[in-house]
Structure formats: C-alpha cells, structure tokens
TIMAR-477787 format. One record per residue: z, x, y of N, C-alpha, C in turn. Coordinates in steps of 0.02 Angstrom, whole numbers, plus 32768, in hexadecimal, padded with zeros to 4 digits. Example, Ala and Ser with C-alpha at 12.3 -4.5 7.8 and 13.67 -1.06 7.14 Angstrom:
! residues 2
818682947EE4818682677F1F818682947F5B
816282827F90816582AC7FCB818A82858002
END
This chain:
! residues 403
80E07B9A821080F57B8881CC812A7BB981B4
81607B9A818D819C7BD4818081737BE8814C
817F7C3D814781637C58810981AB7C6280E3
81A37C4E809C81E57C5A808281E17CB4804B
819D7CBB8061817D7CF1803681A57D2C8058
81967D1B80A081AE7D4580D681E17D5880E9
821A7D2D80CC825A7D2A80F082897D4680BC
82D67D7280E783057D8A80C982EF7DC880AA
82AE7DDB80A782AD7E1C808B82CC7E6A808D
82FF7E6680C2830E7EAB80DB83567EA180AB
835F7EEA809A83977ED8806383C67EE18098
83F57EA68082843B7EAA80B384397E9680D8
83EF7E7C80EF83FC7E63814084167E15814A
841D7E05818484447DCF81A0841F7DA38194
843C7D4E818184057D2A818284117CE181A8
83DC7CCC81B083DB7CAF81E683BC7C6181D2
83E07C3481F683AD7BE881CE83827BE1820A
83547BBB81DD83007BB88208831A7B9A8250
82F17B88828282FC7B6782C982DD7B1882A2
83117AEA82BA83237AA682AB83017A7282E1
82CA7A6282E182BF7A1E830B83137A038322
831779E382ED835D79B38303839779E2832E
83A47A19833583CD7A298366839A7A57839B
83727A4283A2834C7A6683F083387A9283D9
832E7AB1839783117AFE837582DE7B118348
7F037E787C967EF47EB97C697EF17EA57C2B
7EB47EAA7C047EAD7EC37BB97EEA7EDE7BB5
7F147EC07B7C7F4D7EED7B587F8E7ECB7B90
7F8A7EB87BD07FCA7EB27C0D7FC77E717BFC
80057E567BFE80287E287C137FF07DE77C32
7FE47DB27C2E7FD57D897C527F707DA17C51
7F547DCB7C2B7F0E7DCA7C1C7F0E7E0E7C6A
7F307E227C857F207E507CBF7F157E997CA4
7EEF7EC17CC27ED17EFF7C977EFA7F477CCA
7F287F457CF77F4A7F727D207F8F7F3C7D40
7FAC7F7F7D5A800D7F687D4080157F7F7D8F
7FEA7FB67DA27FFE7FCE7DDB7FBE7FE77E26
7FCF7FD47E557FA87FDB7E867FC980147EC1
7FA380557EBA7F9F80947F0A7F5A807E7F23
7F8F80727F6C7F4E805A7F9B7F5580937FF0
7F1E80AD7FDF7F1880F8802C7EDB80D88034
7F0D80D780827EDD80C880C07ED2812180EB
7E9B812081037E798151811C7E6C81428153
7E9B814281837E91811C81DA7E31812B81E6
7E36816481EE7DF1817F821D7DBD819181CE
7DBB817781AC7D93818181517D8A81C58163
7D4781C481277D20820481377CF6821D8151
7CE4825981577C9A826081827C768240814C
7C25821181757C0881D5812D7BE282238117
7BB88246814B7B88827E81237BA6829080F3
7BE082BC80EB7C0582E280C07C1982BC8089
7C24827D80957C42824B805A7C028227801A
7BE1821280437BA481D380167B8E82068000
7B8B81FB7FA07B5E82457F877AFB82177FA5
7AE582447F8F7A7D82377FBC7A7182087F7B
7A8F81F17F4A7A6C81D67F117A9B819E7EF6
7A95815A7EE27AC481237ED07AAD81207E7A
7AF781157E4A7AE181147E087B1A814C7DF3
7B1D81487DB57B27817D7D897B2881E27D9C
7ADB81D67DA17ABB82257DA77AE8822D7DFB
7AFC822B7E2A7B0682307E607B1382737E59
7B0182A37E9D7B2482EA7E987B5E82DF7EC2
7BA282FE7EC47BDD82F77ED57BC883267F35
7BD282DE7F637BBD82FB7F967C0B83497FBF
7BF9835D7FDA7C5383877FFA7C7E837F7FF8
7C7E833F801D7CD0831B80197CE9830A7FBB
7CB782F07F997CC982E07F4F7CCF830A7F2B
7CC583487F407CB8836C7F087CF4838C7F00
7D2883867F107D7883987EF57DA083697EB0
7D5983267EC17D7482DC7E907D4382E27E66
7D1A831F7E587CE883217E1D7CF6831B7DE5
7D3183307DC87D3F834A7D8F7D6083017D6D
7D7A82E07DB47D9382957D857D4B82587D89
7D1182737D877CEA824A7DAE7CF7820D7D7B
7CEF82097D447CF381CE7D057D4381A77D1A
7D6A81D17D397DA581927D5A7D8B81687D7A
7D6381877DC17D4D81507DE47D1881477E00
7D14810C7E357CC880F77E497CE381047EA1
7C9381247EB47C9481257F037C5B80F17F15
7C8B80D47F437C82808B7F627C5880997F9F
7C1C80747FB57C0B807D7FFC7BEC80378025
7BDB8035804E7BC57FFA806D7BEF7FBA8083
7C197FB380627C447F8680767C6D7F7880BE
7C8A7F5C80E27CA17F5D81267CC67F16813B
7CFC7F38815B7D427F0C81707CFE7ED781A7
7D277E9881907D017E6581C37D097E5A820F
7D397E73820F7D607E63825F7D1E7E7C828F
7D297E4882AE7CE77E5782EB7D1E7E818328
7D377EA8832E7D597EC883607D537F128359
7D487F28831E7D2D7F82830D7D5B7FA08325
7D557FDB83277D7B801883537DC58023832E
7DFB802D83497E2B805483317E60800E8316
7E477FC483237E767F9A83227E687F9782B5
7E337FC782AD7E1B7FAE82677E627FD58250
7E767FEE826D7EAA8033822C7EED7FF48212
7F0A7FD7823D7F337FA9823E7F197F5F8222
7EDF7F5182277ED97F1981FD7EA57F1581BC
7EA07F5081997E787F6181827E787F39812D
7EBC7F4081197ECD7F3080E27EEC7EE580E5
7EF97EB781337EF47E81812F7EBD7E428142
7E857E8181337E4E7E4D813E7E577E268181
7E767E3F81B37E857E1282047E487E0D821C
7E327E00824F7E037DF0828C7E1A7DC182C4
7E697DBB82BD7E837D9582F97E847DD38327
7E6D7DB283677E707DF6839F7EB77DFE83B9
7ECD7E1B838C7F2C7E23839B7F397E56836C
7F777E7883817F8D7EC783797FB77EB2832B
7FD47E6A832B7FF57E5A82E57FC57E4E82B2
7FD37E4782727FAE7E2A822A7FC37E0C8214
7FA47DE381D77FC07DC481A57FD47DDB8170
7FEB7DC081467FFA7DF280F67FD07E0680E1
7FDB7E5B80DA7FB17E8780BC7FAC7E8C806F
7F547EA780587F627E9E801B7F9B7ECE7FE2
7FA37EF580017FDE7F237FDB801F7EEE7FD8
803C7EDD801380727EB2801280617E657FE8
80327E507FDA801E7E0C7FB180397E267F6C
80107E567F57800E7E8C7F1C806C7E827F04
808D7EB07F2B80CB7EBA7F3A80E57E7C7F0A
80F27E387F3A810E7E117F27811A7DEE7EF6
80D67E1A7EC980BD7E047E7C80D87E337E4E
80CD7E6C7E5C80E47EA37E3781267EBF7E38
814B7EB57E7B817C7ED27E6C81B17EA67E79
81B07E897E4381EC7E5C7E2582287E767DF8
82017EA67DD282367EC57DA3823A7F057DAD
821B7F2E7DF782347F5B7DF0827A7F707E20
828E7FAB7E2F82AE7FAA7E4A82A47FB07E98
82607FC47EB2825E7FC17EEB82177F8E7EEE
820F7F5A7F1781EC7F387F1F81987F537F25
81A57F7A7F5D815D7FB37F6E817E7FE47FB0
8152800A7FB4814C804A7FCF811780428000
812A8052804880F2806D807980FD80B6808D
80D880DF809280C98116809C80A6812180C3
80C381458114809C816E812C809B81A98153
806681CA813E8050820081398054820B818A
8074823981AD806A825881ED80A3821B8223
80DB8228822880F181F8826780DC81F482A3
80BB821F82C180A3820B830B808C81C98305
806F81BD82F48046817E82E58068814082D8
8057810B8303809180DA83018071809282F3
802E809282DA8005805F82C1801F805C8277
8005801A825E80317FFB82137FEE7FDE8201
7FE07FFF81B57FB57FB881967FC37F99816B
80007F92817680257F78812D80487F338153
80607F00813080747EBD815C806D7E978131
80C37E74814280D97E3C813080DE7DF98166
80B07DC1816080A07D9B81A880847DC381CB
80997DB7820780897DDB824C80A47E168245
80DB7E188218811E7E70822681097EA08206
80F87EE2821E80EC7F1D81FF811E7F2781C7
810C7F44819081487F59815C81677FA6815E
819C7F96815581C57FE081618189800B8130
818F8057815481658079813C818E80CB812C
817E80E980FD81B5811C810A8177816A8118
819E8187813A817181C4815B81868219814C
81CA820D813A81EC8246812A81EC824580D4
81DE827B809F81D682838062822B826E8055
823382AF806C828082BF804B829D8281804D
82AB8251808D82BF8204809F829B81DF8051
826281F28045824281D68009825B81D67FD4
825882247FC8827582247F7F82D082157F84
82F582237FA3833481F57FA5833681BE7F8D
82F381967FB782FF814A7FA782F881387F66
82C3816E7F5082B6815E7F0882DB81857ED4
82F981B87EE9832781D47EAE836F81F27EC2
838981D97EEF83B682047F1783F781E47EF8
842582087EFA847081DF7EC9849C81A47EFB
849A817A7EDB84A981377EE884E581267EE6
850D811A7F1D856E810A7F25856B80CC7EFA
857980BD7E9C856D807A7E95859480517EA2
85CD806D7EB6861C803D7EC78604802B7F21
85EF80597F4685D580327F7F859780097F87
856F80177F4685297FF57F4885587FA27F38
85697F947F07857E7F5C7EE685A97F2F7F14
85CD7F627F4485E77F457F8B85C07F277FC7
857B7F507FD185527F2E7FEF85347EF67FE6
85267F017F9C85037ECF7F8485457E917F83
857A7E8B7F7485A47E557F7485B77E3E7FC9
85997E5F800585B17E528027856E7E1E8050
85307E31802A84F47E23803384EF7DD58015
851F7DD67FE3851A7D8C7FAC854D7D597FCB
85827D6F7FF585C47D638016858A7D248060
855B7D61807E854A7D5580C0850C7D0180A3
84DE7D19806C84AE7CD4804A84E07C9C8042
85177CC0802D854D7C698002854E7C438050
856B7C69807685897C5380D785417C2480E4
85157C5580E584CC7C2580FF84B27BEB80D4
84C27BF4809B84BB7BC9807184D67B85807C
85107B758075853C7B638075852B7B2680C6
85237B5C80FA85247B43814A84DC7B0E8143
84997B29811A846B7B09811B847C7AC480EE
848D7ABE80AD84997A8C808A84D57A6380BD
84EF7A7B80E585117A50811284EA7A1C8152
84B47A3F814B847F7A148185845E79EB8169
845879D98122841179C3810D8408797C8111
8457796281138452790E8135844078F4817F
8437793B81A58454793081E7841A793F81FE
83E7795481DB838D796E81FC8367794081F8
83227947822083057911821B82CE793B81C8
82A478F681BF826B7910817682597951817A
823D795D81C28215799E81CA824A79D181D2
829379DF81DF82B37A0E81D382C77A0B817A
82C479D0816182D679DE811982BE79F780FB
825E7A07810582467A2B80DB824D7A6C80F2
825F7A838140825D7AC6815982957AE68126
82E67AAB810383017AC380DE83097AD380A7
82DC7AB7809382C97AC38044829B7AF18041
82767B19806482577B57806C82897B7D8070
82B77B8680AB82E87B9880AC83077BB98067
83267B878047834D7B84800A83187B9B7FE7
82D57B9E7FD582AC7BC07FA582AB7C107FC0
82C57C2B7FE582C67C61800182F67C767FEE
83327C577FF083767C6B7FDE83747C687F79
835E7C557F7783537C737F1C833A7CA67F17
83147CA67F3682E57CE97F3383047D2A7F2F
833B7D2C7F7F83547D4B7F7F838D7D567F50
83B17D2E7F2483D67D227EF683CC7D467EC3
83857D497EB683687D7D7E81835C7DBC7E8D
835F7DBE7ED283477E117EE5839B7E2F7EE3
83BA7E057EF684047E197EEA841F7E2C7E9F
84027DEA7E7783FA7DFE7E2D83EA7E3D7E0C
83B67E577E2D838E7E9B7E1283AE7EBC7E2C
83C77ECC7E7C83E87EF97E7B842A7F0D7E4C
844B7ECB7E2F84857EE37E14846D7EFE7DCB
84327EE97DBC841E7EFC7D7484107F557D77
83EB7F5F7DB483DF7F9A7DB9840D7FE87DB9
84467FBB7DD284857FDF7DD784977FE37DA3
84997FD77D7284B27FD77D298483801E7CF7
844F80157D16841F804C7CFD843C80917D03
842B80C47CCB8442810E7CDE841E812C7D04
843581557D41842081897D6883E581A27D54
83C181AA7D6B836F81BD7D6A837882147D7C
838682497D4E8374828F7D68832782967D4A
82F882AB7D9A82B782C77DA882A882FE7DB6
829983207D8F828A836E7D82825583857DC1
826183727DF7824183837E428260839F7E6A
825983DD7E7F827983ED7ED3825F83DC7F0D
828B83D87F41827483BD7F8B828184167FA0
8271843C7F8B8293847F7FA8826084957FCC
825C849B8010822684C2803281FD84818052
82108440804181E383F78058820983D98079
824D83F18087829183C080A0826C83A580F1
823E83EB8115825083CD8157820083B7816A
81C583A381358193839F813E8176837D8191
81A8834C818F8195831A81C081A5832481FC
81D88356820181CF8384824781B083C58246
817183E38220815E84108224811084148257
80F78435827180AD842882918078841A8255
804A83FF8276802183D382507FE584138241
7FEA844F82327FAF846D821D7F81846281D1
7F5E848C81C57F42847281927F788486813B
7FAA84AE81437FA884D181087FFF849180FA
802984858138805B845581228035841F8126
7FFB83EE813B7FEB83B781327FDB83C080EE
7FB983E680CD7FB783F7806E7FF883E3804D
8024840880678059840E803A807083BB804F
806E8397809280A08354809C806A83248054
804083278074801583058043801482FB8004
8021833B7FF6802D83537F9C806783387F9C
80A183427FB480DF83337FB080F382D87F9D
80CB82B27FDB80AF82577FC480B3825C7F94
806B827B7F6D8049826A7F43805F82727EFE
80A182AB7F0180CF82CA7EC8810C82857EC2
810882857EF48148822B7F08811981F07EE9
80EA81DF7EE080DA81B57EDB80B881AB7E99
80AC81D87E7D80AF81EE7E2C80E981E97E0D
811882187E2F816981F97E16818F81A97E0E
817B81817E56818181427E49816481167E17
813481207E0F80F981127DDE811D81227D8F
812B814A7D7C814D81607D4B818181567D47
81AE81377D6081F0812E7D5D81F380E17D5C
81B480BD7D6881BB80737D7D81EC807B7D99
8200809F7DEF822980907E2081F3805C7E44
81B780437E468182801E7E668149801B7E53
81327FDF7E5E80EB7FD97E4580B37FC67E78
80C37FC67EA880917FDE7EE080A980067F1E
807880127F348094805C7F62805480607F82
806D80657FC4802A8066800E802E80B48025
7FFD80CF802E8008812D805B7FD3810C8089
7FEE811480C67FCC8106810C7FAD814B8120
7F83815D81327F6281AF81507F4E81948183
7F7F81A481CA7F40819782077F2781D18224
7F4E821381F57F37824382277F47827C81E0
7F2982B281DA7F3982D781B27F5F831E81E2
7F47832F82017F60836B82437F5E8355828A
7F7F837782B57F76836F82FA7F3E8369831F
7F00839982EF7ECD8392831F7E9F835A8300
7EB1833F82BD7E6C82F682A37E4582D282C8
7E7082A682F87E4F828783117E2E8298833E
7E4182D683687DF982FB838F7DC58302837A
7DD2831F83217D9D833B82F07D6E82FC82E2
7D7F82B982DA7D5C828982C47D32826C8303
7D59827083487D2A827183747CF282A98382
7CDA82C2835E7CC182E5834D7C79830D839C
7C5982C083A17C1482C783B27BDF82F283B8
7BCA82EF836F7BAD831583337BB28358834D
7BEC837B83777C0783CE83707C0783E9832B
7BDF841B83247BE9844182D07C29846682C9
7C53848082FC7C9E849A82E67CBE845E82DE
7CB3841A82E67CEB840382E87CD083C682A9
7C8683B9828F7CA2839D82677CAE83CA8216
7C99840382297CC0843E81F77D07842681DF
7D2C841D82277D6F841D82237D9283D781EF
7D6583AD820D7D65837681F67D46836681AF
7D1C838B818B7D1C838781457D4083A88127
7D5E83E781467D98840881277DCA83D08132
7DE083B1813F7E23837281317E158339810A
7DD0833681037DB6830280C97DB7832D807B
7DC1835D808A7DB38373803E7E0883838032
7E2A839180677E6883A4805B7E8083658025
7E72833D80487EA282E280207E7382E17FF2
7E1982DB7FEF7E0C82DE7FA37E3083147F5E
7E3E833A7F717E5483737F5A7E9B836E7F36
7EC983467F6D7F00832F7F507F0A82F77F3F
7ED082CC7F357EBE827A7EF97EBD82A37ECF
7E7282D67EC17E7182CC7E827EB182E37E58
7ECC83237E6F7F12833B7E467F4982FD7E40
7F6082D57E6B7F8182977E5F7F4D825D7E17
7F08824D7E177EEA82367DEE7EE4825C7DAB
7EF982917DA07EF782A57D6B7F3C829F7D52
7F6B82B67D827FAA82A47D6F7FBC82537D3C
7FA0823C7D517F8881EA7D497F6581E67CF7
7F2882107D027EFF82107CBD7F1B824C7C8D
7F53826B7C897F81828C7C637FC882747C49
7FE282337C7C801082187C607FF881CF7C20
801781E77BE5801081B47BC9803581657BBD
8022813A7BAE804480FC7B97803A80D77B77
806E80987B59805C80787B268012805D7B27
7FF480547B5B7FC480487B547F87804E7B7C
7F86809D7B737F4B80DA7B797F6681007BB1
7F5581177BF27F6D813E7C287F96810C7C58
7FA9813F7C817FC4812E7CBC7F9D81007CF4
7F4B81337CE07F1081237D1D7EFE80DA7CF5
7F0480CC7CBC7ED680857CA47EFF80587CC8
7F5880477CDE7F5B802C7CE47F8280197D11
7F5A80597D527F5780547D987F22805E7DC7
7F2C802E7DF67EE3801C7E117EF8804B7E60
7EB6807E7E677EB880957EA97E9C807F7ECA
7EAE80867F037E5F80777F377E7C809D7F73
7E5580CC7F867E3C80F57FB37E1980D17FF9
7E1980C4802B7DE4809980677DFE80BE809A
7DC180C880C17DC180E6810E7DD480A58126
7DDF80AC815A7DF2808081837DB6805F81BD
7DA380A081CB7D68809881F97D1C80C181C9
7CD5809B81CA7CB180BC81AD7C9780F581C5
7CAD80FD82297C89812F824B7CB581388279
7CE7816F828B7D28816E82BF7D03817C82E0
7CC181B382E37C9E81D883197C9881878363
7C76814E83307C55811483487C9780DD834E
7CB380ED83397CED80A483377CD6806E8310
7CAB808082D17C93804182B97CAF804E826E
7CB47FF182627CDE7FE282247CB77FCB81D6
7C617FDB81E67C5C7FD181B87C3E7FEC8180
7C0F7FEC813B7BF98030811E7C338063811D
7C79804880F37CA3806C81017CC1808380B6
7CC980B980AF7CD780F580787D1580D18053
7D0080DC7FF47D4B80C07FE67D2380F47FA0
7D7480ED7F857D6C811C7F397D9B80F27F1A
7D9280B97EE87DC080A57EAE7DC380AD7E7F
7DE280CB7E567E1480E17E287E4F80C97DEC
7E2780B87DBF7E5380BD7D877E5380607D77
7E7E803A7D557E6E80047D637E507FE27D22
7E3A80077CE17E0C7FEB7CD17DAB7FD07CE3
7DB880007D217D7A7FE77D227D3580217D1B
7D0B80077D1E7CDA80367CF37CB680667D43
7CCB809E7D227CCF80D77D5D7C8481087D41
7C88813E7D6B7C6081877D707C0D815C7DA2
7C1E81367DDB7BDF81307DFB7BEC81237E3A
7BB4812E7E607BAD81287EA67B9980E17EB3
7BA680BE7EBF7B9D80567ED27B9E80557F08
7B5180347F367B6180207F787B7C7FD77F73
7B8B7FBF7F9E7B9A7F617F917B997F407FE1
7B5D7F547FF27B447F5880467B657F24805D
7B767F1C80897B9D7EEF80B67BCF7EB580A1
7BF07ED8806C7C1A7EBD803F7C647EB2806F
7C887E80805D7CBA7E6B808A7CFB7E8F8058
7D1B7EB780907D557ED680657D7B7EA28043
7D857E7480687DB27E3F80357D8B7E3B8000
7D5D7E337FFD7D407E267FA87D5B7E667F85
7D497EAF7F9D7D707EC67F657DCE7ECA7F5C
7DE47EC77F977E2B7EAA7F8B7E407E747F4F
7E047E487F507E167E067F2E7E077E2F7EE8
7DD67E417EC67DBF7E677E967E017E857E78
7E197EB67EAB7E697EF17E977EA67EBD7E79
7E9D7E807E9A7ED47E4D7EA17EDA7E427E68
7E927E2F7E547E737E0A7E027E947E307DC8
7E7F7E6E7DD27E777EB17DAC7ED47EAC7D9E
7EF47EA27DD07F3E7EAD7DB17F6F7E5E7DBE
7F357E417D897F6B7E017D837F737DD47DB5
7F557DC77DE77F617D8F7E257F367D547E19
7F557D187E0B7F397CD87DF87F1B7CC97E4C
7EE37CF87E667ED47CD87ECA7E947CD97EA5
7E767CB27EC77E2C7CAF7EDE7E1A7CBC7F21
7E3D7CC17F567E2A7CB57F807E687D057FB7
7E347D2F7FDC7E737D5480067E557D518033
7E4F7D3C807C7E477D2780BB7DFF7D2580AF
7DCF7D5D80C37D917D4080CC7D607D528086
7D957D6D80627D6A7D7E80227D737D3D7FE2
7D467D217FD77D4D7CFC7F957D2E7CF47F55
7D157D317F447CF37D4F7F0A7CF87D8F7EEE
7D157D887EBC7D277DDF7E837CEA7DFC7E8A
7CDD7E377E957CA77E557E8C7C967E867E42
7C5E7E847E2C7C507EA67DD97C647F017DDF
7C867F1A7DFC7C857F577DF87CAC7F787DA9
END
C-alpha cells in the first residue's frame, strides 16, 4: 500500500512517482488534549529489576537505588512495572521494535509511536521531531517510519547546530526554491499520466498528489520559518564539541548525557520541536558486559552505577521542566515523558515485566503501579490520548489505561 504519510519526507530530496501497473512498474490545550509535548527514552538493556522496583506498590513506596536520584521529583512522576512488549521473539530484537509494538520476525518495523506522535505535533514547528542517540557504536534504531529507520542524530554539537546554529537564509530560500522547482517537474509529469493509467494506478496517484501537498506545506513552513529572528541561546558547546569521539567511561558518558538532555530542554523551550526520541543502547563501553551480568556482584555494582547515572540526569532535566513556567502552568504539565527499558531482564533476554517511569502529562503521579502483563501498546495508546490523538487503536494495544 503507498503510504502517503511516508513519502517525500527528506528535505530536498528527489522525488520520485510511485511504480505504475500500466507501464510495467489537554484541559486548557487545544482540541480537549491535556500535553503539547512528548520525550520518549528508550533504555536498550532497562534496568537492573532488583535495584529498580521499590519492595512496596502505592503511594508510601520507599525509593528503591536506582530511584532514588528521582526522589525529590517523586509527585512529577509514576514508576511503572509489569507491563511487557508482546513480541514473542524476546532477546535483543526487543531494543529495535520496542516502541513499534512489532512481532513480525524481521529486523524492519512499522511506524513507531514517537514518529505517529511526530506527524501530529509537529506541524507548526520548525523541526518535525528529533531522534537521538546516545552512543554511536550502536547501529540498531527504534525509531521508524514504515519499514525505514529514522535519521537519528548521535553527535551533540551536530545537534545543537541543527537546532541553533546560524542559518545562510539567502541559501536556505535557494534550497528550498530549488526543492519547489524539483515537486512542480514531478508534479506536473504525474498529472500528465492520469489519462493514460489504468483505475488502480489512479488512485496510486492521488495518494501520490496527497503527498505532494503535504510536502507543499512543509515547504510552506519552511519559508515561514525563515522569516523568524535568529534564536541567540545562552549555551556553550565548549569542552562538549568532541563528545562523540571521546571513550565511553563513566565521567564523559555523564557529561554526553547531560549534554542531550540540556539539548532537549532547549528544543522544548524554543518550540524548535515537539517531540524528541533519546535512544540509550549503551551508556559506556563496558554496559553491556555489565548487564550480562550473571548475578557477578562487581559487575552488577557496575551496572547500577549506570542506572543511577541516567536517573540522576532525568531528574535534573525533570525539574528543569517543573521550573519552566507557562501560560498554562509548567513545562512538565504539558509534557508527557516516558522512560521504558527495552528489555525487562538483559541478564535473561527477556521482554517482559519491563521498567518505565512517566512523567509529567497531567497525569496523577507520586506512586509505584504494577499493570501486570499489560501490553505496551496500551500504554502507548494512553500517551497518544494524553496529547491529542483522535486513535483508538495502536497495533496491539486498544485500550487507554487509568493511570
């Protein structure tokens, strides 16, 4: 099926007409929605579960090791447990299809829920969404549009450029006219076929052509955007320029991390985007040894020291969040986090009973909730709800859950 959702998205890129049978080829938001914006971190290998699940569900919970860096925001949010990706295949294929709810036994996905999100939200901003990830060795994606991984960016500094770096507008406005030059050509060549196809290529063209508006408008925004004044952000990259070629020990994986997480507060505040993915498949060189753990006491030491590292730098990003104000209340009311391991047990390769912390949202926080064998799509569908998505339905989940 042509996806027209799917197509032409790369700015500038070439475009191409479909293959032709006939020639051989929130309370207070907008619209009743209670959050504007969705950060979604994935946690390839989660957490250790001992160190994570506090011993008690409710309110009273004591803040187990790993949480106890996110104590102080506990009334932001709720820690999630029991829940688990459906895919009957487990093991490392969960990191990559984690957030599209897959279980096809294949290395591609379908549209992920960040990218669904995306196509809703970032209409008016200037950048559609953001993937982020954390550590390049790593060459797995859980982010996806169709079958296609989404560009992901891995280098900060590459980051903050994209998001604040000074802009040639006499060559931007050139691209962009050369981009509107290349749609008119294709345009033009398709409305030239449409007598000459059979039924079933006519509708492939009118998908087609619903694609090419689309893009019409993204062309639109860009020229609107260009009109806007220069964005100066009181941030330095000084001392972060070469993060992404530095070794993966524990004290620069802090700082790359912090560094995201300072980027993605900035986007957030600037409405440069309104959703934004941070991929973690690895926090240091040695993680994934550390998570293979088999129950060694130096090593899953090592390994709760990297779980508390990233709790540690949520909560300072979540407060950042519950200190910025807006017309209407914080930053955090009316952005939805969600935190999810990927795997509930790297030691085991198993995907389910798997660790999540959500955040902000409007929704009623400071407790420990199991939701035992709860299908992640249900809470996907829930997040969806939470920021305005007229779905009922996201692959295998088809019920909001009361959190």
């Amino acid at each position: 099926m042509f996806d027209r959702r799917n197509f032409l998205k790369a700015a500038g890129g070439t475009l191409f007409l479909p293959s032709l049978e006939s020639f051989g080829q929130g309370a207070g938001l907008p619209g009743g929605k209670t959050a504007e914006r969705f950060l979604c971190i994935v946690y390839d290998y989660g957490f250790y579960p001992e160190a994570f699940f506090p011993a008690e569900v409710g309110e009273a919970y004591e803040a187990s090791p790993v949480l106890k860096p996110l104590d102080r925001m506990r009334d932001q949010y709720t820690v999630l447990g029991g829940f688990s990706h459906k895919s009957p295949l487990g093991g490392h294929p969960n990191q990559y299809k984690i957030l599209s709810g897959d279980s096809q036994d294949s290395r591609e996905s379908r549209t992920s829920v960040d990218q669904v999100v995306a196509e809703q939200l970032g209409k008016e901003t200037r950048l559609r969404n953001l993937v982020v990830q954390v550590n390049p060795a790593t060459s797995t994606s859980c982010s996806w549009i169709g079958g296609v991984p989404a560009y992901n960016e891995n280098d900060p500094s590459a980051l903050f450029q994209t998001l604040f770096g000074k802009i040639d507008k006499g060559k931007a406005r050139g691209q962009i006219g050369d981009q509107k030059t290349i749609l008119d050509i294709s345009l033009a060549q398709a409305r030239s076929l449409q007598k000459k196809v059979s039924r079933g290529d006519r509708q492939k063209l009118e998908e087609y052509f619903s694609s090419v508006r689309e893009t019409e408008k993204d062309i639109e925004k860009k020229l609107k955007w260009l009109e806007k004044p220069e964005l100066k952000v009181d941030y330095s990259m000084e001392g972060r320029d070469d993060l992404v070629m530095r070794n993966y020990d524990f004290e620069n994986a802090r700082l790359y991390i912090k560094t995201v997480f300072d980027l993605v507060y900035l986007a957030f505040k600037y409405d440069m985007t309104r959703t934004i993915t941070v991929h973690i498949p690895t926090i240091t060189s040695g993680h994934h040894g550390a998570s293979h753990h088999s129950k060694r006491p130096y090593m899953i030491k090592n390994l709760i020291n990297l779980d508390r590292l990233l709790t540690t730098e949520l909560a300072d990003l979540l407060q950042k969040f519950c200190e910025t104000k807006t017309a209407r209340g914080t930053m955090n009311d009316e952005t939805v986090t969600f935190l999810t391991g990927a795997l509930g047990d790297a030691n085991s390769h198993q995907g389910h009973n798997l660790q999540g912390i959500l955040a902000g949202g409007g929704f009623d926080h400071g407790s420990y909730r199991r939701i035992e064998d709860e299908d992640i799509c249900n809470v996907f569908l829930t997040i969806m709800q939470r920021l305005g998505l007229e779905e009922d339905k996201f692959v295998t989940g088809s019920r909001a859950l009361s959190i």
